[in-house]
C-alpha beads as a LAMMPS data file, in Angstrom:
LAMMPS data file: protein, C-alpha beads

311 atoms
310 bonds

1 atom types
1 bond types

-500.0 500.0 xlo xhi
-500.0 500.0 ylo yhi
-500.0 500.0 zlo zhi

Masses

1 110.0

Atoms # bond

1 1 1 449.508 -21.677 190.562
2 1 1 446.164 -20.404 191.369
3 1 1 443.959 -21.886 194.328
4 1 1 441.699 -23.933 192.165
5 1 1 444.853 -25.830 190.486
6 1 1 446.557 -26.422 193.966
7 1 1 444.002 -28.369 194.966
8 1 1 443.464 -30.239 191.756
9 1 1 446.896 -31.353 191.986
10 1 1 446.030 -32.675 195.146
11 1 1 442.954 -34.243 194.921
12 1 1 441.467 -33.421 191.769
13 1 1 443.239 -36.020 189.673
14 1 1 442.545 -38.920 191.559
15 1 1 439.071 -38.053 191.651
16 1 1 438.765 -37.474 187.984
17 1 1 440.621 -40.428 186.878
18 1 1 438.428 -42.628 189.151
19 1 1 434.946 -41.286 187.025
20 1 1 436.656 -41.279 184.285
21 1 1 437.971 -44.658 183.755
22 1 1 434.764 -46.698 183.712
23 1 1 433.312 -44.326 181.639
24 1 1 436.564 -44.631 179.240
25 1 1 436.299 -48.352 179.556
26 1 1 432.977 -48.412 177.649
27 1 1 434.060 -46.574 174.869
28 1 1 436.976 -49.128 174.583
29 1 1 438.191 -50.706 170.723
30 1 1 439.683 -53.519 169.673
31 1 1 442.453 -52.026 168.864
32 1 1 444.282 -54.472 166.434
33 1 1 440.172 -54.984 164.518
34 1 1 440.460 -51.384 164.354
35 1 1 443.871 -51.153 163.114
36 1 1 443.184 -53.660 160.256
37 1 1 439.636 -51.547 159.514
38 1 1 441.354 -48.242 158.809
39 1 1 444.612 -50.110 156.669
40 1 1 442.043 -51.764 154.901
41 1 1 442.787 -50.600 150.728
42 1 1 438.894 -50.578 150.503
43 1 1 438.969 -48.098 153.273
44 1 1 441.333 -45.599 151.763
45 1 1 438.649 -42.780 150.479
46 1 1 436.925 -43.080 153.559
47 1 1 439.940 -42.413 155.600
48 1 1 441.685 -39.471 152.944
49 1 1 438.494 -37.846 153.675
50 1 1 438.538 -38.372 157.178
51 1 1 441.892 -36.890 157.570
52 1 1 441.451 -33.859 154.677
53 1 1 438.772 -32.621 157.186
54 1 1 441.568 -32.389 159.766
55 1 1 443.560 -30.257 156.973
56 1 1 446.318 -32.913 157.590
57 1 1 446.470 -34.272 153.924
58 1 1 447.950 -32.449 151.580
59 1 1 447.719 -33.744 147.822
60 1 1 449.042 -33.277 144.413
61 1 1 448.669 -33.634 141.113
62 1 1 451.132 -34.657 138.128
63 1 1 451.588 -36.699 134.884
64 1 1 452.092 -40.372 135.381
65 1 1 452.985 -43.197 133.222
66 1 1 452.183 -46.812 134.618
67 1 1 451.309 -49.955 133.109
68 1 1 447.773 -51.320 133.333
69 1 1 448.978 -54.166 135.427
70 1 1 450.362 -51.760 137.699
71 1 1 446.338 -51.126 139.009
72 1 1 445.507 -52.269 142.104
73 1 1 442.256 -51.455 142.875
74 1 1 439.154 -49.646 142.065
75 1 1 438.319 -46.011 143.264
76 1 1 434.439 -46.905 145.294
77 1 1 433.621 -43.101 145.374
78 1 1 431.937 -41.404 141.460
79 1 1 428.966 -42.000 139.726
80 1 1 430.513 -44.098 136.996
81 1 1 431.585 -47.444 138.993
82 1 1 429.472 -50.364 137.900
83 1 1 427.375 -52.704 140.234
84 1 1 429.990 -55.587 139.898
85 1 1 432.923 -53.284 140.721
86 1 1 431.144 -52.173 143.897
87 1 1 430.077 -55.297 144.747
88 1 1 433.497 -56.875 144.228
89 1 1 434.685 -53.805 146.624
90 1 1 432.577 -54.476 149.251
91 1 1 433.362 -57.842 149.457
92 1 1 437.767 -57.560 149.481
93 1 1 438.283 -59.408 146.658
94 1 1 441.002 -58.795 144.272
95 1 1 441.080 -57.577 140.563
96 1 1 442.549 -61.008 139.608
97 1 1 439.325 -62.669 140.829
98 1 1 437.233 -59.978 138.974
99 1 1 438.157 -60.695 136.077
100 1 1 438.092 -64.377 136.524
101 1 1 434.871 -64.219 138.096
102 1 1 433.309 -61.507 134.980
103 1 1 434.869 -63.002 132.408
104 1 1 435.772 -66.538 132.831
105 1 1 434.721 -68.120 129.547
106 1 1 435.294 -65.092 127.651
107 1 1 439.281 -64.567 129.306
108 1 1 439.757 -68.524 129.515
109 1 1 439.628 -68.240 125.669
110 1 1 442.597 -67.120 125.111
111 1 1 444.749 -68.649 127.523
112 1 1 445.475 -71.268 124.730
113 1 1 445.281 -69.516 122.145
114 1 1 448.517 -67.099 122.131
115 1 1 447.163 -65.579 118.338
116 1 1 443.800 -65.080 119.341
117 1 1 444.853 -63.324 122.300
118 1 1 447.441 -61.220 120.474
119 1 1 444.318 -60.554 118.158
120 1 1 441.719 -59.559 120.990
121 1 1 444.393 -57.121 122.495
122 1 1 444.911 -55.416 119.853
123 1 1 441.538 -54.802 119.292
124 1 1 440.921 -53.613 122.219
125 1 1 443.591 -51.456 122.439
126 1 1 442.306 -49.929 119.078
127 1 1 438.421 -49.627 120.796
128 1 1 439.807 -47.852 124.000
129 1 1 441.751 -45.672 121.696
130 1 1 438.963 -45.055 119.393
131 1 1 436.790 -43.838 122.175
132 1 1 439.427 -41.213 123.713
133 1 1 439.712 -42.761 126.762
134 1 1 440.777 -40.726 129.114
135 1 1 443.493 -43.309 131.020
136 1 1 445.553 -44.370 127.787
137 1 1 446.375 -40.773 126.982
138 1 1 448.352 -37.646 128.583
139 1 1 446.713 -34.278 127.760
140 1 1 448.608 -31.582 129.881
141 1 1 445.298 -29.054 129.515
142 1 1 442.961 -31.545 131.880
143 1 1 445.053 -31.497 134.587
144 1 1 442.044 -32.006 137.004
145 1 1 441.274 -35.322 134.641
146 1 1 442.432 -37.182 137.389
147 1 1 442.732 -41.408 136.450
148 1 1 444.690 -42.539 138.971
149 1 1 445.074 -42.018 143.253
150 1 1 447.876 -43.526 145.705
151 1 1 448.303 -42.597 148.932
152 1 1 452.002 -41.967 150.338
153 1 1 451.988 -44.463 153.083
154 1 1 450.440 -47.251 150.545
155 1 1 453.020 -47.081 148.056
156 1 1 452.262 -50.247 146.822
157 1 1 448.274 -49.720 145.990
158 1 1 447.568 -47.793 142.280
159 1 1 443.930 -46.780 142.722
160 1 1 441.846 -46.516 139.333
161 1 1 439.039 -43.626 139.600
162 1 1 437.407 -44.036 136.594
163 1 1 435.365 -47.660 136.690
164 1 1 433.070 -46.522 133.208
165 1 1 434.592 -48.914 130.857
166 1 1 435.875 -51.469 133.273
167 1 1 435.007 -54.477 131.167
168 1 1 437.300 -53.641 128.429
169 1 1 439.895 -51.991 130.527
170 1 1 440.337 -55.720 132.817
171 1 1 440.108 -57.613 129.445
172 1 1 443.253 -55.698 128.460
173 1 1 444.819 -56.101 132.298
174 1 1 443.933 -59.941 132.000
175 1 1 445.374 -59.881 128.034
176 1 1 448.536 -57.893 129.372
177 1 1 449.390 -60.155 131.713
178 1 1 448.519 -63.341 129.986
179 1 1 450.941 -62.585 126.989
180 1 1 452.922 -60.515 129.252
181 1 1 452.463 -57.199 127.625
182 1 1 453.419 -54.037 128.864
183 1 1 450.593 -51.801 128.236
184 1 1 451.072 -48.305 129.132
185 1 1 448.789 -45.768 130.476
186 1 1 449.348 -42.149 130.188
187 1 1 447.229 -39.873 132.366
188 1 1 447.593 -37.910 135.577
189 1 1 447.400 -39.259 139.391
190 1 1 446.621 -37.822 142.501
191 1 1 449.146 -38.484 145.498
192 1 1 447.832 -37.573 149.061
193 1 1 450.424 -37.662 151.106
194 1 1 450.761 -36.316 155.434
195 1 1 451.875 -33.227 156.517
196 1 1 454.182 -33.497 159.033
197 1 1 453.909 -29.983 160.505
198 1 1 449.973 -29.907 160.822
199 1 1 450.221 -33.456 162.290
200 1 1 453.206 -32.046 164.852
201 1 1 450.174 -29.448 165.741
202 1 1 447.559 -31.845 165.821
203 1 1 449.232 -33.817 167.797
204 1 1 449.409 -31.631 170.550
205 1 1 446.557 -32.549 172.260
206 1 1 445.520 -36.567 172.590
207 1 1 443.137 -37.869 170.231
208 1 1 441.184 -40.934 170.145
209 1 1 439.081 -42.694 167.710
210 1 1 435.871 -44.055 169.537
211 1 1 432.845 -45.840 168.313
212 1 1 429.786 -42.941 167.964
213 1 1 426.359 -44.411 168.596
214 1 1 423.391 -43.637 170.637
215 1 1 424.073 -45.586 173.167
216 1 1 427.081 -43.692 174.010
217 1 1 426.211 -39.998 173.674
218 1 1 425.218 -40.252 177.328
219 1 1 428.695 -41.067 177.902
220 1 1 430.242 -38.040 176.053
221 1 1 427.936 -36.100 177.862
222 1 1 428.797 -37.133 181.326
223 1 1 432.616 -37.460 180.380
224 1 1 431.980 -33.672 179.182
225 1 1 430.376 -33.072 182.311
226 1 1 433.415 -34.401 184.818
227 1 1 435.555 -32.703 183.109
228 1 1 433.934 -29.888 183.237
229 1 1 433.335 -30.115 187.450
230 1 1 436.842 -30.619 187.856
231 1 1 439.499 -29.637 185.436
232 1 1 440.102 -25.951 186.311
233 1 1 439.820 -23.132 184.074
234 1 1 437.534 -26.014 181.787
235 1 1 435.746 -23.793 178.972
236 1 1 433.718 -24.442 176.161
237 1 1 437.399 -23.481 174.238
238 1 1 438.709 -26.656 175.312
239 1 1 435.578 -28.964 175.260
240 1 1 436.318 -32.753 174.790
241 1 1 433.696 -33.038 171.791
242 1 1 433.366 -29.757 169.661
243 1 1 430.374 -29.008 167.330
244 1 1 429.843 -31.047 164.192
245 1 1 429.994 -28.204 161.659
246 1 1 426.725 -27.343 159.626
247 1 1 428.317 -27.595 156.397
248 1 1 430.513 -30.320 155.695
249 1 1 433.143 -27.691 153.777
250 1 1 433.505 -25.313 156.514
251 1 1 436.392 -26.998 158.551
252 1 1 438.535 -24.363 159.846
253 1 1 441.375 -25.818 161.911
254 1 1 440.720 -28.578 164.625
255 1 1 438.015 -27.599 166.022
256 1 1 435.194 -29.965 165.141
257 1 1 434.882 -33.633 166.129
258 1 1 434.110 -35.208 162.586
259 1 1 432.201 -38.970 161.980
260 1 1 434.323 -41.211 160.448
261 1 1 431.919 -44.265 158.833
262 1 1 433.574 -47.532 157.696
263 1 1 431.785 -50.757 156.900
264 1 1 428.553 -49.618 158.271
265 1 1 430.665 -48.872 161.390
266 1 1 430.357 -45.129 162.670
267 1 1 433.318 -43.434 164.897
268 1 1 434.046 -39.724 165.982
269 1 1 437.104 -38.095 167.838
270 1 1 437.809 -37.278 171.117
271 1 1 440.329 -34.714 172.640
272 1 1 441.918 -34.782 175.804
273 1 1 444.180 -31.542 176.116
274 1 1 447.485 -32.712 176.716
275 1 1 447.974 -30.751 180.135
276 1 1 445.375 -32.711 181.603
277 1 1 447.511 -35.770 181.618
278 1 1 444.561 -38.528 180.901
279 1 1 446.486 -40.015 178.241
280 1 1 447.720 -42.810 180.264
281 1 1 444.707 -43.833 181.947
282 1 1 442.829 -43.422 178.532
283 1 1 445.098 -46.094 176.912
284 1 1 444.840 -48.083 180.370
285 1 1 441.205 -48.269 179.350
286 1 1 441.145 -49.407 175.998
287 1 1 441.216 -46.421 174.319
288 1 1 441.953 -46.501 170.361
289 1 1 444.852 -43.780 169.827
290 1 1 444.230 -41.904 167.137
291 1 1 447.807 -40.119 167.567
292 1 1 449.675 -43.211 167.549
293 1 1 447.866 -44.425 164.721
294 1 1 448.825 -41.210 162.922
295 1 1 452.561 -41.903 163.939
296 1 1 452.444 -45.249 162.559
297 1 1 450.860 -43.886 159.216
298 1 1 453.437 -41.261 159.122
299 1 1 456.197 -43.476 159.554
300 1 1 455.202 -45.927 156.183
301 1 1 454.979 -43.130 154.780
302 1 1 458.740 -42.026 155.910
303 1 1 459.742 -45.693 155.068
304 1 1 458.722 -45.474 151.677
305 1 1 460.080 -42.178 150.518
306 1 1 463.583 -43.215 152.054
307 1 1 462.894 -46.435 149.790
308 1 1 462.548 -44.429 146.485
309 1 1 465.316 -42.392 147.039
310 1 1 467.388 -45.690 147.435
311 1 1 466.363 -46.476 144.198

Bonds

1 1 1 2
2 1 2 3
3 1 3 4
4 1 4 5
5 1 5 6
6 1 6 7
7 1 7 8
8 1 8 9
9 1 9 10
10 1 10 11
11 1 11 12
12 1 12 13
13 1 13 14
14 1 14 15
15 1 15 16
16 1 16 17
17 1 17 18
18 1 18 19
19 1 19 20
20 1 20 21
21 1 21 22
22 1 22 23
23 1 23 24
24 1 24 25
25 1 25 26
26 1 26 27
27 1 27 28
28 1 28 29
29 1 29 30
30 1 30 31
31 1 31 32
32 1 32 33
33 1 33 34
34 1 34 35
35 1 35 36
36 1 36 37
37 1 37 38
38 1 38 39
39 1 39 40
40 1 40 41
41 1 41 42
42 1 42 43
43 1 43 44
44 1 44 45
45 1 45 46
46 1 46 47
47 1 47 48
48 1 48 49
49 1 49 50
50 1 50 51
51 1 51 52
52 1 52 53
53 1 53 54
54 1 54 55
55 1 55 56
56 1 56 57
57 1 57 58
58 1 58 59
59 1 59 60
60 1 60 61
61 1 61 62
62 1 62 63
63 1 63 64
64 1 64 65
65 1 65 66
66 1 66 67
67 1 67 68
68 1 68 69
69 1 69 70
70 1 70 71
71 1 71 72
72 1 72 73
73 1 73 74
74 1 74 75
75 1 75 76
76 1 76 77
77 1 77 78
78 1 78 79
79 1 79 80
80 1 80 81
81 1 81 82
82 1 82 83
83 1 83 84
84 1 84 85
85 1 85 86
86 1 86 87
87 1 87 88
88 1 88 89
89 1 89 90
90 1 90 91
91 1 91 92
92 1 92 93
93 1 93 94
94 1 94 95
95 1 95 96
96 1 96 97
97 1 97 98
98 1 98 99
99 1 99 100
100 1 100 101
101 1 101 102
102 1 102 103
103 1 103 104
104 1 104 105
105 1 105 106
106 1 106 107
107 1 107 108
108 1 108 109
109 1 109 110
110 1 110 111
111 1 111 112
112 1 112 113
113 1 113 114
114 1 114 115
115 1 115 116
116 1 116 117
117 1 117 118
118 1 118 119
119 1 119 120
120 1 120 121
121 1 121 122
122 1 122 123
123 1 123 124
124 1 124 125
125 1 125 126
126 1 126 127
127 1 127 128
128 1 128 129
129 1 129 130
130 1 130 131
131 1 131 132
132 1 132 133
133 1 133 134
134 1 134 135
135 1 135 136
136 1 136 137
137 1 137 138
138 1 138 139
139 1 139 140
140 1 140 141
141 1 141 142
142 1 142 143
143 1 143 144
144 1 144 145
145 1 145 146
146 1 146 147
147 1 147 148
148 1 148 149
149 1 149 150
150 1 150 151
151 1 151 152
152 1 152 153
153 1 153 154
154 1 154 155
155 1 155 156
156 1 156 157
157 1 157 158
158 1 158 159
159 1 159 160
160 1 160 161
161 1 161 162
162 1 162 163
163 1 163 164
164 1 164 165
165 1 165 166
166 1 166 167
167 1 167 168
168 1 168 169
169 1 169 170
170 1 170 171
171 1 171 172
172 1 172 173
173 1 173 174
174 1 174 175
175 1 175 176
176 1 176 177
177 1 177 178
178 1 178 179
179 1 179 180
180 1 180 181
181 1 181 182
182 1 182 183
183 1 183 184
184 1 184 185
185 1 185 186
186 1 186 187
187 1 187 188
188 1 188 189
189 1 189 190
190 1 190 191
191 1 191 192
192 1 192 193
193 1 193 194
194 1 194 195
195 1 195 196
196 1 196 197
197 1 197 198
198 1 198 199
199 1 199 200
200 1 200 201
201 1 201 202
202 1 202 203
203 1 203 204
204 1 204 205
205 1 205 206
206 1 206 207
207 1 207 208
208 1 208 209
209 1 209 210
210 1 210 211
211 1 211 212
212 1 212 213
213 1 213 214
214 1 214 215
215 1 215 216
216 1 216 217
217 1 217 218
218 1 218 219
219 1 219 220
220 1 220 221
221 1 221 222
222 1 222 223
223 1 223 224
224 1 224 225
225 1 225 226
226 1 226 227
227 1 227 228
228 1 228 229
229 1 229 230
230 1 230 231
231 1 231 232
232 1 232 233
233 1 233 234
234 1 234 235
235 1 235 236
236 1 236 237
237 1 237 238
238 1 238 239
239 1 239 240
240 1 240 241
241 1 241 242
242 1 242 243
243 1 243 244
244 1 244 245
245 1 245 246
246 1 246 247
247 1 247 248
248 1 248 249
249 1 249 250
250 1 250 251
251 1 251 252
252 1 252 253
253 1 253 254
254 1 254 255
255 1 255 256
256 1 256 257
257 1 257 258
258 1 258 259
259 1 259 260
260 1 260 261
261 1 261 262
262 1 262 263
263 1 263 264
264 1 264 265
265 1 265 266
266 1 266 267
267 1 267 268
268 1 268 269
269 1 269 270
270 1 270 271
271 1 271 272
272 1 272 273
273 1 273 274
274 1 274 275
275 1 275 276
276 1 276 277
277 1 277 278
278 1 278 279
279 1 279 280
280 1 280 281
281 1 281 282
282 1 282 283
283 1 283 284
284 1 284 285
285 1 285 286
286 1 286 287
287 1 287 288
288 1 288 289
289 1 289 290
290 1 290 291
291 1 291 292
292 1 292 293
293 1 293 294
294 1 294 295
295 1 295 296
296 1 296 297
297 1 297 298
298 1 298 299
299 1 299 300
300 1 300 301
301 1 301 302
302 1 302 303
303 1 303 304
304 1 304 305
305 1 305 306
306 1 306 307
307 1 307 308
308 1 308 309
309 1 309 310
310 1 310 311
């Protein structure tokens, strides 16, 4: 042990943790808010790119075949969604109640009338068709003709990508359901699922999420700072917030501290190098653990891979 980390073990610690922790304090989360934010389904693209940035995603592609009731939700990322489907988004509220909502004397119709309803699904089925949609068919060739997303530790959400259309695709979803139909939908989806090994890398150092605003950038600085004055050997290697890169698709392996937007609300990540030991006093503080969060994502997504093997 060299001089300057004798005498950081001695007095250095205490010293640091005691500027560190108000400072910490202020750049507290409500945790469980937070929690709920990033689990939100509406979230989800937000949060895949969030995490592809920090290369721990990995995704892939194959043939599915689901039923139209199977759908979930609506991608809120391409040019094609329509102003109701984003609105709808924005707001939480289900499929169910966008339908109802869109098309409530058009879809209350048929709900007692069994032969007009057989008669408007079938037409409809016949329009999609007619116009090659791209979600009621399989074509091996357009492999990157994506229709579909789900995300490994969501199991349960079906994410549509393609919202061009959506009137007569949640008239047949609505039909399907109200004669109980199966209608089935032959395209490809996209699964994105964690990689354990990058995360057991990642997770190497301690990471948390906290809010990024101009009120705090004077914090980061003078957390930056502290560190710098007394963690030895402290280098621009090891800096708490790295360089946002120029280009949003050069990420090269952990080394920038990305901006994570949800609902208008704007976050970036901090590192504390795990041989500094600040973890605890971090969480004493309020800080939002971006590691533990990870965990917890990684174990759903454990959870529901032992469940389809059960089945």
């Amino acid at each position: 042990m060299d001089i300057d980390s004798f005498f950081f073990s001695l007095f250095g610690r205490r010293v640091l943790q005691a500027r560190l922790k108000p400072l910490f304090k202020s750049l507290s989360l409500d945790a469980q808010a937070t929690k709920k934010m990033l689990n939100d389904p509406r979230e989800l693209e937000n949060l895949k790119s969030f995490l592809t940035g920090l290369e721990l995603i990995v995704e892939k592609k194959e043939p599915v075949n689901c039923l139209v009731t199977d759908i979930t939700h609506i991608a809120t990322c391409g040019v094609k969604r329509g102003y109701e489907v984003c609105t709808f988004s924005d707001q939480g509220r289900s499929l169910d109640e966008w339908e109802e909502f869109l098309y409530d004397r058009e879809l209350h119709q048929f709900s007692s009338d069994s032969l007009k309803a057989e008669k408007e699904l079938n037409e409809v089925v016949s329009r999609l068709d007619g116009e090659n949609r791209d979600f009621l068919r399989f074509d091996q060739s357009r492999l990157d003709n994506v229709s579909f997303y789900r995300w490994s530790w969501q199991p349960r959400i079906l994410m549509w990508a393609e919202s061009d259309g959506a009137h007569r695709m949640f008239k047949l979803r609505y039909l399907s359901k109200l004669l109980n139909k199966k209608i089935e939908l032959k395209n490809h989806i996209r699964t994105y699922s964690l990689a354990e090994q990058r995360i057991d890398t990642f997770a190497q150092d301690n990471w948390f999420l906290i809010p990024d605003s101009l009120e705090t950038a004077e914090t980061f600085l003078r957390i930056s700072a502290i560190c710098a004055l007394f963690i030895p050997k402290y280098s621009a290697q090891t800096q708490i917030f790295p360089t946002q890169p120029p280009i949003p698709s050069s990420y090269s392996k952990y080394p920038y501290c990305l901006r994570l937007s949800f609902n208008n609300c704007s976050f970036r990540l901090m590192r504390l190098k795990a041989h500094w030991n600040l973890e605890p006093i971090a969480k004493q503080a309020g800080l939002f653990s971006f590691n533990d969060f990870i965990a917890e994502l990684l174990s759903k997504q454990k959870q529901a891979s032992l469940e389809d093997f059960r089945q």
